[in-house]
ZALO-640043 format. One record per residue: residue in one letter; x, y, z of N, C-alpha, C in turn. Coordinates in steps of 0.001 Angstrom, whole numbers, padded with zeros to 6 digits, always signed. Example, Ala and Ser with C-alpha at 12.3 -4.5 7.8 and 13.67 -1.06 7.14 Angstrom:
BEGIN
a+013190-005690+007800+012300-004500+007800+013200-003300+007800/s+012850-002250+007080+013670-001060+007140+012900+000030+007870/
***
This chain:
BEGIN
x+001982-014871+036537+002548-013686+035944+003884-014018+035271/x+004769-014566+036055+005767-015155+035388+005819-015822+034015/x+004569-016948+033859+004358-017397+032686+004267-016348+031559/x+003293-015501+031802+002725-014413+030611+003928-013253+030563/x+005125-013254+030901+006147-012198+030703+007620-013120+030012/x+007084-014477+030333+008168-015407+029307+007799-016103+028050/x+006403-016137+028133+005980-016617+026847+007210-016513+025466/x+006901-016913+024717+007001-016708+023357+006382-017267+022095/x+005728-016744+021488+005011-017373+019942+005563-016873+018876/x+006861-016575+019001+007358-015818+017602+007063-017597+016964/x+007205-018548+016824+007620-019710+016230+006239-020534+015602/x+005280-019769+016178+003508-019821+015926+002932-018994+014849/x+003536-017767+014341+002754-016767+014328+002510-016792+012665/x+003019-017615+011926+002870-018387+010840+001678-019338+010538/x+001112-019496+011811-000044-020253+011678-001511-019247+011296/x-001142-017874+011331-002143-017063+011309-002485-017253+009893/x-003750-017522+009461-003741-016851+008334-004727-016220+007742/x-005112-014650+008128-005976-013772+007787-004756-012550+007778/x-005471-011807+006828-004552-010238+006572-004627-010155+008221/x-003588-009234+008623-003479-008446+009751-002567-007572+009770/x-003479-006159+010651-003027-005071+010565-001984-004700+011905/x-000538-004627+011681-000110-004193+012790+000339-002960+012657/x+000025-001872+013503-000106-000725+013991+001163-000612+014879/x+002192+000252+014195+003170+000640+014948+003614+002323+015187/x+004044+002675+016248+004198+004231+016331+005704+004619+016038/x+005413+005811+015240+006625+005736+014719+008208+006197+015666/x+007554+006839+017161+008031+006971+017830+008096+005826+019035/x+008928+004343+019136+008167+003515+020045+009772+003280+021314/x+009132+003760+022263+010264+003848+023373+009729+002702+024216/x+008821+001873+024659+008341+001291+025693+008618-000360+024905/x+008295-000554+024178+008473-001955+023567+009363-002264+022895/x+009777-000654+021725+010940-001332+020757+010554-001573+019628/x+010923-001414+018563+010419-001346+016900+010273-002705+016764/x+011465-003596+017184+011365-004401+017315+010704-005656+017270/x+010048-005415+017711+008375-006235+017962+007291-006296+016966/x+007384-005523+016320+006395-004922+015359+007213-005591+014277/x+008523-005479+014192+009137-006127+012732+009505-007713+012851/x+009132-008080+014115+008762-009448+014356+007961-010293+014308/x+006219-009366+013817+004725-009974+013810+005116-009939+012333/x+005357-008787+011789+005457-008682+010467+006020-009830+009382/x+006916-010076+009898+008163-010913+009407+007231-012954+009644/x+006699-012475+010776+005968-014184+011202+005002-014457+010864/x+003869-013103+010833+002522-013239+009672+002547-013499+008502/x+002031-014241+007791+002115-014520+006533+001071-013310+005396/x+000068-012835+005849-000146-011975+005297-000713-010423+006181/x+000453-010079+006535+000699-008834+007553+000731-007735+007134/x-000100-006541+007263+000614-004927+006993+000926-004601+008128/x+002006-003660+007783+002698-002791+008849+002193-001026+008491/x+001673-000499+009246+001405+000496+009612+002421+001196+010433/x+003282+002234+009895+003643+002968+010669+002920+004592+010816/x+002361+004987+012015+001772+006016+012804+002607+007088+012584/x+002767+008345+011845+003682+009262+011979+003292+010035+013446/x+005077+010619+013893+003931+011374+015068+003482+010825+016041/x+003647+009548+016029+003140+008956+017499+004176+008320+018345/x+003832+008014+019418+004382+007490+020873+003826+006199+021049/x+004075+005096+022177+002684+003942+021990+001674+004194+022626/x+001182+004851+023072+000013+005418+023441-000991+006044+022343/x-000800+006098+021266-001112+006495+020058-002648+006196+019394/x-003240+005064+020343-004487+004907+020285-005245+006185+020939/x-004663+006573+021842-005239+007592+022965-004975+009288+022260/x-003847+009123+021810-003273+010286+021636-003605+011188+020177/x-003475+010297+019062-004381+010269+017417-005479+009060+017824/x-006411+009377+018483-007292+008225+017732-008083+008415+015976/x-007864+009387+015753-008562+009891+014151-007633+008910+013540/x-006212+009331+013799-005364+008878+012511-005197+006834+012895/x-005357+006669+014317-005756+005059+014772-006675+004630+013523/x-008084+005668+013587-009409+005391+013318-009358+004840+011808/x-008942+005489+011261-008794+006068+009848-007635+004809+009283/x-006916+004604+009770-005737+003498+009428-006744+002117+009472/x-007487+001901+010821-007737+000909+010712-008984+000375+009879/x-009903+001605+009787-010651+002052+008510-010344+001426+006847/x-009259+002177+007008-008795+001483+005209-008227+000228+005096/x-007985-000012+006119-007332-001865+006531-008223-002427+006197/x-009198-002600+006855-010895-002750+006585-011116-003249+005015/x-011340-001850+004682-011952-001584+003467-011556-002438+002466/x-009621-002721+002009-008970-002797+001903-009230-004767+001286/x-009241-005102+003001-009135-006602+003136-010619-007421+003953/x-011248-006783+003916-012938-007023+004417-014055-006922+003834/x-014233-005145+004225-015914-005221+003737-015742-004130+002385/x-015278-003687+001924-014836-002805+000707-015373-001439+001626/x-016390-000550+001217-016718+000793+001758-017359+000904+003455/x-016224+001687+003635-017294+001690+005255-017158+003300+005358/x-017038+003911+004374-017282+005644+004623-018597+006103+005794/x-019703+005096+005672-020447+005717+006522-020425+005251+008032/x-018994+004807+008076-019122+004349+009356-018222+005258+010306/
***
């Protein structure tokens, strides 16, 4: 447990390289904005999503507007139309 609460890969996260969607709430008390402007900044090709209206629980709480974000991410940088999904 110790290991997995000291980690760090900010110095890795440059090695990613596929679009990725990070999902942040625009209300974030438990982690810190922080964090989110740290994947951003280390991904090389990263969106940032900010959630209006949300808390981090925000998967649970909007899952439509979760749904729908991660939907056009999709669309976007994948499979082009997924309306019928």
């Amino acid at each position: 447990m110790k290991a997995a609460l000291s980690a760090n890969y900010l110095d890795k996260l440059d090695r990613i390289q596929v679009p990725t969607l990070i999902l942040a709430p625009a209300y974030e008390r438990l982690i810190g904005k922080n964090a989110a402007r740290q994947l951003v900044e280390g991904i090389p090709d990263a969106t940032e999503v900010i959630l209006p209206n949300t808390g981090h629980m925000f998967r649970f709480t909007h899952p439509v507007t979760y749904a729908n974000t991660i939907r056009e991410f999709l669309q976007v940088h994948l499979v082009g139309d997924l309306s019928t999904v």
